[in-house]
C-alpha positions as CSV (number, residue, x, y, z in Angstrom):
1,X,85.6,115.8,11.3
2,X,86.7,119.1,13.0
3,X,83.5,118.0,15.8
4,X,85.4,114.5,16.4
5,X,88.6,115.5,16.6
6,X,87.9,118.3,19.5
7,X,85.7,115.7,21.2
8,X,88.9,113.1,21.6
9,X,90.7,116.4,23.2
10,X,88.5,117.0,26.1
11,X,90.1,115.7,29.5
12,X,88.2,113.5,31.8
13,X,90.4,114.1,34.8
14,X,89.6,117.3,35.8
15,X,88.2,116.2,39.3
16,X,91.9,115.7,40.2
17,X,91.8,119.4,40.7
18,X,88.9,119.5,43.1
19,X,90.5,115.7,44.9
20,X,93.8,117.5,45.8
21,X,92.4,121.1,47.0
22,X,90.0,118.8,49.4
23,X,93.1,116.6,50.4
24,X,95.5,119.9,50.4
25,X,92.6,121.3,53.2
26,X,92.3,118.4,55.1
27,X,95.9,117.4,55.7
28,X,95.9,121.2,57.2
29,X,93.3,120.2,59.3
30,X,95.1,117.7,60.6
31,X,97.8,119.4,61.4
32,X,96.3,122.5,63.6
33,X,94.4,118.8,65.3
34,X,98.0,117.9,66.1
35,X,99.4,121.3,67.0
36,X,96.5,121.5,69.6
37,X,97.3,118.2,70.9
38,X,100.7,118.1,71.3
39,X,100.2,121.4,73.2
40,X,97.7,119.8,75.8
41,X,100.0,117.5,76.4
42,X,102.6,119.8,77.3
43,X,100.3,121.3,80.0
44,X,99.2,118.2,81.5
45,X,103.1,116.9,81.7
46,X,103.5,120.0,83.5
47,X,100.5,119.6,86.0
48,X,101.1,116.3,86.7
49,X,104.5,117.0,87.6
50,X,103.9,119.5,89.9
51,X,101.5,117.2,91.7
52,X,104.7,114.4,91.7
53,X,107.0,116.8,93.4
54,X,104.6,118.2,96.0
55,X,103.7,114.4,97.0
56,X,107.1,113.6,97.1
57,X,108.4,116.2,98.9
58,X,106.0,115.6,101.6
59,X,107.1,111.4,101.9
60,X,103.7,110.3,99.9
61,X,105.2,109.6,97.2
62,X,109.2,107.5,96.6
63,X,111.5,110.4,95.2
64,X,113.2,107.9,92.5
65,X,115.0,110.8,90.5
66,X,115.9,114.1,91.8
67,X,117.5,114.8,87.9
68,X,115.0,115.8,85.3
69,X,114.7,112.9,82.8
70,X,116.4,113.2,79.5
71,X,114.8,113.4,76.1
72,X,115.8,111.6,73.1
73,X,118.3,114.2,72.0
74,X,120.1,113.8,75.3
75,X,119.5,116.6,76.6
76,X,116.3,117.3,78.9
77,X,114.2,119.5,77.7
78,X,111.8,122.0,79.4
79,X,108.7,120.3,79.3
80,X,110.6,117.1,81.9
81,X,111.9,120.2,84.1
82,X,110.5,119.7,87.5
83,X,108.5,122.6,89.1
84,X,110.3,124.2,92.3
85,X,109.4,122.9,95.5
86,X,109.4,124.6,98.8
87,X,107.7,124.6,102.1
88,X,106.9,127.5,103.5
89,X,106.6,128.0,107.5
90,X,105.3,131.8,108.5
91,X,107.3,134.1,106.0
92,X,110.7,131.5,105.8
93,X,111.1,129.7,102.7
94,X,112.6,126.1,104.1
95,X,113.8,123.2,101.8
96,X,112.2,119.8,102.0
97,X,116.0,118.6,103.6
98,X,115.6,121.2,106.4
99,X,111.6,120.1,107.5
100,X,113.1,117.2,107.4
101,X,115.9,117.9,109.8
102,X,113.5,120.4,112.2
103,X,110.8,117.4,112.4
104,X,113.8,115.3,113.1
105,X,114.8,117.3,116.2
106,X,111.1,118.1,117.2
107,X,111.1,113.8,117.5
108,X,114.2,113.2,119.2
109,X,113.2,115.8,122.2
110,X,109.9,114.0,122.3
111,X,111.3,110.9,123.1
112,X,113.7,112.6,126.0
113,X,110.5,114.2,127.5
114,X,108.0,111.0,126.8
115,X,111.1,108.7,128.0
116,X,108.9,107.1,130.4
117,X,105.8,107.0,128.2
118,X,107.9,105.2,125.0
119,X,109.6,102.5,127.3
120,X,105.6,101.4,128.6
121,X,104.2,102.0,125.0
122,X,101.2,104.1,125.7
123,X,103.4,107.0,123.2
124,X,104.9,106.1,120.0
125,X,107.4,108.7,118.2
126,X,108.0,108.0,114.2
127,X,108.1,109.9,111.1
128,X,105.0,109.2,108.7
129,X,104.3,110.1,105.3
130,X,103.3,113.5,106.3
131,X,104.9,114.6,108.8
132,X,106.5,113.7,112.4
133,X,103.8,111.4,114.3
134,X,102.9,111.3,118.2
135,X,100.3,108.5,118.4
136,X,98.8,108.2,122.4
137,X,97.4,104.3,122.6
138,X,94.2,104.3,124.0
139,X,95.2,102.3,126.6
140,X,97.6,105.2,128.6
141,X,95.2,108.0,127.4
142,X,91.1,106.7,127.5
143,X,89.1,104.2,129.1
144,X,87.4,101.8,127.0
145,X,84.6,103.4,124.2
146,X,85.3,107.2,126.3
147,X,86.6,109.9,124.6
148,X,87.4,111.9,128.1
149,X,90.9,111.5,128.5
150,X,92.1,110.6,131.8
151,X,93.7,112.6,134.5
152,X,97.0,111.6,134.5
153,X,97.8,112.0,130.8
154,X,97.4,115.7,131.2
155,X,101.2,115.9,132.1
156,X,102.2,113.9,128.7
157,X,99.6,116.1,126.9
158,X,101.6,119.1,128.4
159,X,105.1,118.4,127.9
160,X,104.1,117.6,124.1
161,X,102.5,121.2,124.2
162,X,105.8,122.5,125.7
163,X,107.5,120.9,122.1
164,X,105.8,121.6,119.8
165,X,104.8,125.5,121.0
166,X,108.1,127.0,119.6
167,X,107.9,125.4,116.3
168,X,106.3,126.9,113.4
169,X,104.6,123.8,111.8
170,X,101.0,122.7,111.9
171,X,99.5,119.7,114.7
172,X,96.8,117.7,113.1
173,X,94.8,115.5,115.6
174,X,93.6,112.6,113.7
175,X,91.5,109.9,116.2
176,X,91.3,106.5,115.4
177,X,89.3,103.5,116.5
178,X,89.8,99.5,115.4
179,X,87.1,97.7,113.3
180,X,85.0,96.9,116.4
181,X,81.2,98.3,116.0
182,X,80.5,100.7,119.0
183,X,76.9,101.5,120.0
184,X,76.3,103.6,123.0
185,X,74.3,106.4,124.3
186,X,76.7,108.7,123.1
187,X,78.4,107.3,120.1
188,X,76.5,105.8,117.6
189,X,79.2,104.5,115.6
190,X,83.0,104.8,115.7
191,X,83.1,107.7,113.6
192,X,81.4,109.7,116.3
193,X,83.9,108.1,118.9
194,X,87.4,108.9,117.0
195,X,86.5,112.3,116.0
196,X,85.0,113.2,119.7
197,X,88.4,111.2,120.9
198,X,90.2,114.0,118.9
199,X,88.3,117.5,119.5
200,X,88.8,116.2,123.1
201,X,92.5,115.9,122.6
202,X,92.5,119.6,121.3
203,X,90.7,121.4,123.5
204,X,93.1,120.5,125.8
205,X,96.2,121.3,124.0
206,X,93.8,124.6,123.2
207,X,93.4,125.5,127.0
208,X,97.3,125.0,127.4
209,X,97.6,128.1,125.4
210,X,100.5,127.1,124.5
211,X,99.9,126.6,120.6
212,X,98.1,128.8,118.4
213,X,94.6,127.7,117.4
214,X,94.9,128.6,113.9
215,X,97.7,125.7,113.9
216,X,95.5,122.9,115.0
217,X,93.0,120.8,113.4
218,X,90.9,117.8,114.3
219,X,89.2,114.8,112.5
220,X,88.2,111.9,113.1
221,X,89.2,108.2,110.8
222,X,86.9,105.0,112.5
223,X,88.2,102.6,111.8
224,X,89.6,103.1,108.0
225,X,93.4,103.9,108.2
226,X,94.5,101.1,110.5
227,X,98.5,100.7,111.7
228,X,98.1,96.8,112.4
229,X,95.8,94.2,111.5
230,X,92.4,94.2,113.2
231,X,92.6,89.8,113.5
232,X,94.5,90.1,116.9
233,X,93.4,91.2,120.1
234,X,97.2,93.3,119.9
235,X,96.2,94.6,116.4
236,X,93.3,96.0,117.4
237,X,95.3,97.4,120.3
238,X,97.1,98.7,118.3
239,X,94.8,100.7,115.7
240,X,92.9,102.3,118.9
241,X,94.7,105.4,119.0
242,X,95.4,109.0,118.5
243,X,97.7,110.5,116.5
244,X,99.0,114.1,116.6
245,X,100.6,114.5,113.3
246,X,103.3,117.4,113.3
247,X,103.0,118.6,109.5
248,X,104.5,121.7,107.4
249,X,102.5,123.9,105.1
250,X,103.6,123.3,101.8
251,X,103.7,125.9,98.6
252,X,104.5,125.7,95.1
253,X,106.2,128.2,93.1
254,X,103.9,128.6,89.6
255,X,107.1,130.3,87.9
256,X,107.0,128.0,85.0
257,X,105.7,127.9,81.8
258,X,102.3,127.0,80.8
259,X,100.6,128.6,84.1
260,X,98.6,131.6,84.2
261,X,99.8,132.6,87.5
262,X,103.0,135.2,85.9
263,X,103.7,136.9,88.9
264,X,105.3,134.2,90.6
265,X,104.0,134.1,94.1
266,X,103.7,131.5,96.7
267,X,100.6,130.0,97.6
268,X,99.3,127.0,99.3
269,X,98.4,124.5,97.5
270,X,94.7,124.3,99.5
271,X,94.5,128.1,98.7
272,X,92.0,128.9,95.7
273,X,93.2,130.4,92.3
274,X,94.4,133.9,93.0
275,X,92.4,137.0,91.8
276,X,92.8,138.0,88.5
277,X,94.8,141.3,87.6
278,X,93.9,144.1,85.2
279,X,97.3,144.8,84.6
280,X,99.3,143.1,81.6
281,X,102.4,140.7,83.1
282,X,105.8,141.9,82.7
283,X,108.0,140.3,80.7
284,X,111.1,138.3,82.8
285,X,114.2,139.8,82.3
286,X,116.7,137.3,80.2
């Protein structure tokens, strides 16, 4: 009797015990999964952003908001704070408003100078996505499938050197062809022609001395970043060009959270992560 009745009082449910320490472990697991994720997220919200502002501040990409957007609280919180933005020309910090303004200028005393040039439409003045842009129609500038620039375009060439020598900002020569396959003895494709259309256009401006060579650059585009369509004899007119881009360097200040860069300096968004430091940061004064 005393072996039955301590049979009926052993419990078969002890597994419970085991079942809930393994679901107590894994519902922590979980949660360090989610800590980590939510974090990542935070960091790429940040990154991303940066890139948004940079773009838009240079015209790439439509400034729809310059507020921060709001969270569901109402009130914004940091990780929608948008990183400072600043372009940087020698050692002057200048807002994207005031590049804006100087570009304007630089454009409007073009067009006094190149009065002549504008009216007959071998020079075009207008403000791009990058920057202010001086595009010289093939037709006033080169003879057909030559990249030696004639003669009497070394006057415009000039008095665009005379403009742009007192400004701070950068001069990229971009050439550009239509969609017309070129094969001579000395281009073998229109890649060869635009780029040799725009070291031509430099050396000139170089032997001007009248801008600094570390401000220039060159490259060539073929045919693949056209202005009108290549279907028309005026189109294609129209796309054989080159175009002097008047452009600002532009920074971004790393002061935010989530970036290792705690020091807070300005640096070009080309440049390469800075060296690493021995010493500790210091902490930011409230």
């Amino acid at each position: 009797m005393m072996r039955e009745r301590r049979k009926s009082h052993i419990s078969r449910d002890r597994w419970l015990v085991s079942y809930a320490d393994f679901i107590t472990l894994l519902f922590g697991l979980f949660v360090v999964l989610f800590a980590f994720a939510k974090a990542d997220q935070k960091q790429q919200a940040q990154v991303s952003t940066a890139i948004n502002t940079a773009f838009r501040s240079l015209g790439i990409f439509p400034d729809v908001s310059r507020h921060p957007v709001k969270g569901a609280s109402g009130a914004s919180g940091t990780e929608n704070a948008l990183i400072p933005m600043n372009i940087v020309m020698g050692e002057e910090v200048l807002s994207p408003a005031r590049v804006k303004d100087d570009l304007g200028a630089i454009g409007r005393d073009l067009k006094q100078r190149l009065s002549n040039q504008v009216a007959t439409h071998t020079v075009s003045i207008e403000m791009g996505r990058a920057g202010l842009v001086i595009s010289l129609r093939e037709a006033g500038f080169f003879g057909s499938g030559s990249a030696t620039p004639k003669p009497e375009t070394l006057l415009t060439l000039r008095q665009i050197a005379a403009s742009l020598g007192s400004t701070p900002y950068d001069l990229r020569i971009e050439g550009h062809t239509d969609n017309i396959p070129i094969h001579t003895g000395e281009f073998d494709s229109n890649w060869e022609l635009s780029s040799a259309r725009a070291t031509r256009i430099a050396r000139l401006l170089l032997d001007m001395n009248a801008i600094s060579p570390e401000r220039i650059s060159a490259a060539g585009y073929a045919e693949f970043h056209p202005v009108a369509t290549n279907d028309t004899p005026d189109g294609r007119a129209e796309n054989r060009r080159v175009d002097l881009v008047v452009l600002p360097r532009t920074k971004i200040d790393f002061r935010v959270p989530g970036f290792t860069s705690s020091n807070g300096q300005w640096r070009r968004i080309t440049d390469g992560d800075p060296p690493a430091q021995d010493t500790a940061p210091t902490p930011s004064n409230p």
